[in-house]
Steps between C-alpha positions, in 0.01 A plus 500: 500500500344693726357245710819355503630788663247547775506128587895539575485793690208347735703174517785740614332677738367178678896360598668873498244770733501820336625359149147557326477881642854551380458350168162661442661853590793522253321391228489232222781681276788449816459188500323267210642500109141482383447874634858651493491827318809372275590204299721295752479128294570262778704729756361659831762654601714824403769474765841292384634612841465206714655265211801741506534491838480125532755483225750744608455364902887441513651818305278744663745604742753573228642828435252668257733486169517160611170442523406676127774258369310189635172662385645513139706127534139364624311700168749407291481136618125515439444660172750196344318211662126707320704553199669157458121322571307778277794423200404081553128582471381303136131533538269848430454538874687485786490195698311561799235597290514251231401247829257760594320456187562133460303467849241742421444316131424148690254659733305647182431236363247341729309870435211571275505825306150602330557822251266772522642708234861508264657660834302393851505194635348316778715231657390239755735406772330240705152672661614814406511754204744753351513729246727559251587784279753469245423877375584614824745226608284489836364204698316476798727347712723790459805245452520628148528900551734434858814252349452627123507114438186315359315320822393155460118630362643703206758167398173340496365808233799391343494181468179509305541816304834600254617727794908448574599512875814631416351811338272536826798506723689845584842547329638548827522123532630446193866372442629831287403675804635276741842546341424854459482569893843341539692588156673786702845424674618588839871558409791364790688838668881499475713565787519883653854553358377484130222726519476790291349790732429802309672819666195646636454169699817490621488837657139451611518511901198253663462625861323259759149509548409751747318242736471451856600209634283332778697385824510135538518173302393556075197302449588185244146325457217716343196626652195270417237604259137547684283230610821255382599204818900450557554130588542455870828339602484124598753388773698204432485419875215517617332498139280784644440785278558911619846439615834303331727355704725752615209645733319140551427517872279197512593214705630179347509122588817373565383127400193563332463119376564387861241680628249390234554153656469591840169666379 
């Protein structure tokens, strides 16, 4: 694992100057699973921000009880769809990882597993060796301890000792949990006129944020994260890119095909 690691961040640092430093600098637990201090399965991220934004692009400039409402339309949307696929779920796990383990299960068995006691096992994957413990529920690859999911070397334990893969595999994947994570119901919201407000609500006064507001045009895009690249415009013009069309100042051929000829 480790050499896998240094052999990306050199190939890195040979197309992207600086990368390596950078990389080397931060340390292994910013940015590789195999080192993270936490569990984090097959996610690298902890930001949902830039989904959000993408999704709520066209009601962002809505009024913001307006915007809350679409917030809670767009959860409520969501949590049906995971409910109404979790509810037609018929086998133990869900189904991305049912094909996980189908694919994993068909690589194992071209493996060779030698025991070296009731719990460690060595497994050979082509010219090279890993080491299982089912004590521990460890292998050498790492695969195991990262996803919580048996890798391909310990279905190949499996397939020659009475281990289940099920019973290897963390409940979180299971279907009871999948429904769990969605049982819960994001209810629809009447109209205003048939709320109930209790009467120290109603006499509640909300003053304005005491804010001051900067002269000139309200920014509507976001400010870009460090080190990320905004695409550069491409005119349809000149099909240059810097500029659109609106501030194109390049010249342009009247006959372009008749010159060609003349050419």
């Amino acid at each position: 694992m480790a050499t896998i690691i240094v052999k990306s961040s050199n190939f890195l640092g040979v197309y992207i100057p600086g990368v390596k430093e950078y990389l080397e600098a931060v340390g292994l637990h910013r940015w590789t699973r195999s080192h993270a201090p936490s569990r984090r399965y097959n996610i690298m991220t902890t930001n949902i921000s830039e989904s959000l934004n993408a999704v709520l692009v066209k009601v962002r400039e809505l009024p913001i009880t307006a915007l809350v409402n679409e917030i809670r339309l767009l959860c409520q949307k969501w949590f049906h769809e995971c409910r109404t696929k979790a509810a037609g779920c018929t086998t133990m796990m869900s189904k991305d990882v049912e094909m996980k383990l189908e694919g994993r299960k068909d690589r194992a068995q071209a493996m060779g597993v030698i025991c070296a006691d009731q719990y460690t096992f060595d497994v050979v994957d082509g010219d090279r060796n890993y080491c299982v413990d089912m004590a521990l529920w460890t292998c050498t690859c790492r695969k195991f301890q990262l996803d919580q999911l048996p890798c391909d070397h310990v279905l190949a334990v499996v397939r020659k000792t009475p281990y289940e893969a099920y019973d290897l595999c963390s409940l979180y994947y299971t279907r009871e949990f999948w429904h769990e994570t969605y049982r819960g119901v994001i209810n629809p919201i009447p109209h205003i006129s048939s709320w109930t407000t209790p009467q120290q609500i109603s006499e509640f006064e909300l003053q304005p944020p005491d804010v001051r507001t900067v002269a000139g045009r309200r920014r509507k895009r976001r400010l870009p994260s460090m080190g990320e690249e905004l695409p550069t415009p491409k005119c349809s013009r000149c099909k240059e890119r810097g500029h659109n069309r609106a501030t194109c100042q390049n010249p342009i051929a009247l006959h372009p095909t008749d010159e060609a000829v003349i050419d």
